[in-house]
matplotlib code that plots the C-alpha trace (Angstrom):
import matplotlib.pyplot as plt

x = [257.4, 255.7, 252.2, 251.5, 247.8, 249.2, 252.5, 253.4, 255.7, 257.3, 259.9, 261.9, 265.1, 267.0, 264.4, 266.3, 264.0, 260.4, 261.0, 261.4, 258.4, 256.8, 258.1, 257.1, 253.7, 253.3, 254.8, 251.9, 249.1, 246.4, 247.1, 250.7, 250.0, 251.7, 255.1, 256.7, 259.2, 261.0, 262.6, 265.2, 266.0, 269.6, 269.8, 272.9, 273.0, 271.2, 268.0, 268.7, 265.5, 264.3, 265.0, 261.5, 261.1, 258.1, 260.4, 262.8, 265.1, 265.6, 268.4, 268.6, 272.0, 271.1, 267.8, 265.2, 262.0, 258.9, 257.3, 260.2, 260.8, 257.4, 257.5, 260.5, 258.7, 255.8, 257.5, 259.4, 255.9, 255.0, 251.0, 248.0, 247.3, 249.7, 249.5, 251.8, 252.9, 254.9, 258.2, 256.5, 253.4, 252.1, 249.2, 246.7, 247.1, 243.4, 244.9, 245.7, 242.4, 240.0, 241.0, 240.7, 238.1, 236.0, 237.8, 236.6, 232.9, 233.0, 230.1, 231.1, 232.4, 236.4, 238.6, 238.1, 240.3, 239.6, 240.6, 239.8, 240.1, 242.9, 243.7, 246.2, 248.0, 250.6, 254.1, 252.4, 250.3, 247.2, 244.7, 243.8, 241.0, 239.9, 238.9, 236.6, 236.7, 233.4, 231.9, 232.2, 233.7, 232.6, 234.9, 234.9, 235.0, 237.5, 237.8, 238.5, 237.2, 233.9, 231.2, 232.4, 229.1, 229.3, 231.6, 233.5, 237.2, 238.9, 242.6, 243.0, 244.7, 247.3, 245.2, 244.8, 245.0, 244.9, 245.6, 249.6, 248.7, 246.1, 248.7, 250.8, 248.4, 247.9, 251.5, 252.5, 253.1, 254.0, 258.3, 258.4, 255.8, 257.5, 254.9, 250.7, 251.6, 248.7, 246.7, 248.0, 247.8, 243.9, 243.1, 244.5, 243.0, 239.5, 239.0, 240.3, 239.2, 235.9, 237.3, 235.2, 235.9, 235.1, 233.9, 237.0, 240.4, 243.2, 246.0, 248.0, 249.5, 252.0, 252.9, 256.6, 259.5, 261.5, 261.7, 258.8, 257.7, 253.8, 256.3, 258.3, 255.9, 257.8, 257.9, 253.9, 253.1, 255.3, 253.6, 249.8, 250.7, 252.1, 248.9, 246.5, 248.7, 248.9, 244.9, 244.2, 240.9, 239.9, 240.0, 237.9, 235.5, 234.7, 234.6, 233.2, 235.9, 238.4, 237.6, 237.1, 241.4, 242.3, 240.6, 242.5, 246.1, 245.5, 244.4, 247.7, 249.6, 248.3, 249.1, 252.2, 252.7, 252.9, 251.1, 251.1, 250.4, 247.8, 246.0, 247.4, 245.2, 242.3, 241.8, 242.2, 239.6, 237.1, 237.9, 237.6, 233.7, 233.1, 229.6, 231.5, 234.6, 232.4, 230.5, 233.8, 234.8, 231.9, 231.1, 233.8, 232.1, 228.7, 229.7, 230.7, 227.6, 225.5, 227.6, 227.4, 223.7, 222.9, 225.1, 223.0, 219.9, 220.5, 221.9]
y = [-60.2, -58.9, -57.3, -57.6, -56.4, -54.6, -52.6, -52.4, -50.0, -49.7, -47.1, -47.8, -45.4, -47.4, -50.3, -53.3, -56.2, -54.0, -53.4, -57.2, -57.7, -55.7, -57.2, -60.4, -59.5, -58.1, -61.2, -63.4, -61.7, -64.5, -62.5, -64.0, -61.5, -58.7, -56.8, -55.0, -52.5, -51.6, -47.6, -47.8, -43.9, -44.6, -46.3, -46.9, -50.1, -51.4, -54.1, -58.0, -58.7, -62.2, -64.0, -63.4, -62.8, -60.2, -58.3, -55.3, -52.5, -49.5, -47.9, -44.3, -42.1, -39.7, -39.4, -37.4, -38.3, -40.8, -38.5, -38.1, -42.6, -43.2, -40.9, -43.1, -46.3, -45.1, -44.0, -47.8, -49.4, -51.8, -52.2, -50.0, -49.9, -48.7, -48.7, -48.2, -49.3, -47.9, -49.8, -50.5, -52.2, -55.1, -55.8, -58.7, -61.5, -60.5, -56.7, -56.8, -59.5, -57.7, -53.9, -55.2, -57.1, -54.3, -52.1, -54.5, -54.8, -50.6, -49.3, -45.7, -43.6, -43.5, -43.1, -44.5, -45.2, -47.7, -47.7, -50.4, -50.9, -50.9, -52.0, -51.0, -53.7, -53.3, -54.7, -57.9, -58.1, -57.7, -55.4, -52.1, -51.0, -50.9, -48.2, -48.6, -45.9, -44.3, -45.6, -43.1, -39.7, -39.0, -37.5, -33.8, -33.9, -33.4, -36.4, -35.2, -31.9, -33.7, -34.1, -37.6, -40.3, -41.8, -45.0, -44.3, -42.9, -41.0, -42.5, -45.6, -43.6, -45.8, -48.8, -47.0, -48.9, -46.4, -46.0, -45.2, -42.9, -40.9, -39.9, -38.7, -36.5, -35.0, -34.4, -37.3, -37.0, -33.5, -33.8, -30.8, -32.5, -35.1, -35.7, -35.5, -36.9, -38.8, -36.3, -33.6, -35.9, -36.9, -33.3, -33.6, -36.7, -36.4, -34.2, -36.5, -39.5, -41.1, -42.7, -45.9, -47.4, -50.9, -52.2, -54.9, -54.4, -54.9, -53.2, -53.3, -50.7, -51.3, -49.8, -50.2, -48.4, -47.1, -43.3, -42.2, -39.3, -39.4, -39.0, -36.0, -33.0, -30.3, -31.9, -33.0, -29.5, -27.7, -30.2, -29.6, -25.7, -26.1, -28.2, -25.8, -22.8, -25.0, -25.5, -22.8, -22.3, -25.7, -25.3, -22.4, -23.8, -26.5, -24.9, -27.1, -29.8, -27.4, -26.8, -30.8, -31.1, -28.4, -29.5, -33.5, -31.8, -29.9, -33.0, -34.9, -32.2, -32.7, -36.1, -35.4, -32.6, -30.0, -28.1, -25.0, -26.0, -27.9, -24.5, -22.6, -24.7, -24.9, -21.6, -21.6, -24.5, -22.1, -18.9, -20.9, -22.9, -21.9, -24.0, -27.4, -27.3, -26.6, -29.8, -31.4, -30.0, -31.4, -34.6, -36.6, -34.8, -36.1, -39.7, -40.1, -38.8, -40.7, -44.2, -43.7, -42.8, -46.1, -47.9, -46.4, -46.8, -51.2, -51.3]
z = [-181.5, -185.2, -184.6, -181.0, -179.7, -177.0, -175.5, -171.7, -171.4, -168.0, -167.1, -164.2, -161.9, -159.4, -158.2, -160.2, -157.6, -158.0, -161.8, -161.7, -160.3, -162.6, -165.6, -164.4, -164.2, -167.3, -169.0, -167.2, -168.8, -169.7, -173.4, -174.9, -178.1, -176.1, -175.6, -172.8, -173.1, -169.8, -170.1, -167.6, -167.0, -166.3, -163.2, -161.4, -161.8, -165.0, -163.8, -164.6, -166.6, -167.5, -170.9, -173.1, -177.0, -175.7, -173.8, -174.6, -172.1, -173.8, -171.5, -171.3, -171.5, -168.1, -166.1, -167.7, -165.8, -165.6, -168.5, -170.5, -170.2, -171.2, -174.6, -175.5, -174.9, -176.6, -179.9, -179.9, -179.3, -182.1, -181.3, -181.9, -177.8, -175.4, -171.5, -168.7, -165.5, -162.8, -162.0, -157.8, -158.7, -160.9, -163.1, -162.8, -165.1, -166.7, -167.2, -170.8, -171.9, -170.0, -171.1, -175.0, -174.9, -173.6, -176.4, -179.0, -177.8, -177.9, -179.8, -178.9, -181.6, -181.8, -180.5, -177.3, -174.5, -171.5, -167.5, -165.1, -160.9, -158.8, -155.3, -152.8, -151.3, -148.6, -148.2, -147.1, -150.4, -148.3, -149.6, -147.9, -150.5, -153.9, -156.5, -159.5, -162.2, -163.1, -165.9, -169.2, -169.3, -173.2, -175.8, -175.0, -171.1, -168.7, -166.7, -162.9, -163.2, -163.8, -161.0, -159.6, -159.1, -155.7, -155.2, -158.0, -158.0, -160.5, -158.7, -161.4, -164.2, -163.8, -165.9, -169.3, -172.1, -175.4, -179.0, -179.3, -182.1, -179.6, -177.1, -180.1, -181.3, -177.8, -177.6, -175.3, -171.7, -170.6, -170.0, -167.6, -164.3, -161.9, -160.4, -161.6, -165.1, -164.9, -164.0, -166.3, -169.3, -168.8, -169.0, -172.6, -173.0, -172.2, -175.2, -177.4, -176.8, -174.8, -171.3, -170.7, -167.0, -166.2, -162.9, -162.7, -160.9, -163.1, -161.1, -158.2, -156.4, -153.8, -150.6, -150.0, -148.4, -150.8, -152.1, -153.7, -156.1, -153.7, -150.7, -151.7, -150.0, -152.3, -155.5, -155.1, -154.4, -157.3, -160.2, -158.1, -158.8, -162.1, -163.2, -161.9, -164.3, -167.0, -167.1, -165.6, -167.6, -167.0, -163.3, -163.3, -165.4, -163.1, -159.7, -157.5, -158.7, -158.6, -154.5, -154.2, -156.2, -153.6, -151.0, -151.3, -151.5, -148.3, -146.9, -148.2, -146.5, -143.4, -143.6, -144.6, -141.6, -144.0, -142.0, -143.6, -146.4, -145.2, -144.1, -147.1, -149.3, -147.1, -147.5, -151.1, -152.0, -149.3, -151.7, -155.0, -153.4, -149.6, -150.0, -151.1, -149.2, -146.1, -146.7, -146.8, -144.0, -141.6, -143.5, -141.2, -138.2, -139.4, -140.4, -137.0, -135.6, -137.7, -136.9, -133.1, -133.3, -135.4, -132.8, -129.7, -131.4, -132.3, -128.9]

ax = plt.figure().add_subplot(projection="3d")
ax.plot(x, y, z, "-o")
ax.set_aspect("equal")
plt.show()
């Protein structure tokens, strides 16, 4: 297709059915002005796509990493916008309408990127929650590290749609992480471009069973501390965040039954803010105090 509005580009290892999936979804878009480019980062077995004119694999040669596949789809991208989805979920048929639309009614200066709501959906395709982004992190700002308004979630960097020519200038998506890209490339973004979230989900991300880079305890917690060196200055600069990033992986780990880890990092978000992580600490306590007094009390 000549002069499409937008780009999907969608790298994919090893998941020929999900990528399917995925593709699929991206070719419904409500838009048809569109392309999507699948990056399959040699899989064993190269993925059986559909027959569109929109669509394109790019196939590469050996494995070089989610970051590494969407630098190549980006540099073969034909529009002005770019965006990306993971190979396991699927976008909403209004993903690519609703994210320009909002770009083209921008009165903000430029550049400007946009992000939009997810929802986690499990095997079944039954939803387990959503997340809406918050509203604006201005040009100049450091998206995560910023004080977070209540009921919004910073965990929908999955649904940005951006200029091609932005993430080029900021150097594309870091080729060294395997896991936090998304995370490591907002804290070049932010500076560069205004980050408008819109109250609509757009995106859906799946549970399913097969491996995953979220499950892999060792690899989460190498890219964490390899984020945290790389912006190191950042970190520090925004403290109370810092405690709150620190705070969420030792939860994970626990999760995970990492214990030690789990502690490990405890103790570091308490060194880096005592005050906040403390109020973390006892907020589940005092939710469930509060609940079973309401309860006793309409009784």
């Amino acid at each position: 297709m000549t002069n499409p509005l937008l780009s999907i580009i969608i790298p994919t290892h090893n998941r020929p059915q999900l990528v399917i999936r995925a593709v699929k979804s991206a070719l419904e878009q409500t838009m048809e002005n569109l392309e999507v480019i699948v990056v399959d980062d040699a899989s064993q077995i190269p993925p059986e796509l559909p027959q569109d004119s929109r669509l394109r694999m790019i196939r590469l040669p050996k494995p070089s990493g989610g970051a590494a596949a969407r630098n190549v789809g980006t540099k073969a991208a034909c529009s002005r916008w770019v965006t990306y989805l993971d190979d396991d979920d699927r976008l909403l048929p209004n993903m690519a309408s609703v994210s320009l639309k909002a770009l083209s009614e921008n009165t903000s200066k430029s550049p400007v990127a946009v992000i939009s709501g997810l929802e986690a959906v499990d095997a079944q395709g039954k939803v387990s929650h959503k997340r809406i982004p918050p509203k604006l992190r201005k040009q100049g700002s450091h998206f995560f590290l910023e004080e977070l308004e209540l009921g919004y979630s910073y965990n929908t960097k999955q649904t940005l749609v951006v200029e091609k020519k932005v993430i080029e200038q900021i150097g594309g998506w870091d080729e060294t992480f395997r896991s936090r890209v998304h995370s490591e490339l907002f804290l070049r973004l932010n500076p560069a471009c205004s980050i408008i979230g819109l109250p609509v989900v757009t995106y859906q991300l799946t549970a399913h069973e097969g491996p995953r880079v979220s499950r892999n305890v060792q690899l989460r917690q190498e890219s964490f501390q390899r984020l945290i060196n790389k912006h190191e200055n950042l970190f520090k600069a925004h403290p109370q965040m810092f405690a709150c990033f620190v705070y969420e992986q030792s939860l994970m780990c626990q999760q995970l039954n990492q214990q030690s880890a789990a502690i490990s990092n405890f103790l570091w978000a308490m060194q880096i803010n005592p005050v906040y992580t403390c109020k973390r600490l006892i907020r589940p306590v005092y939710y469930t105090i509060f609940k079973k007094s309401s309860l006793e009390k309409t009784a």
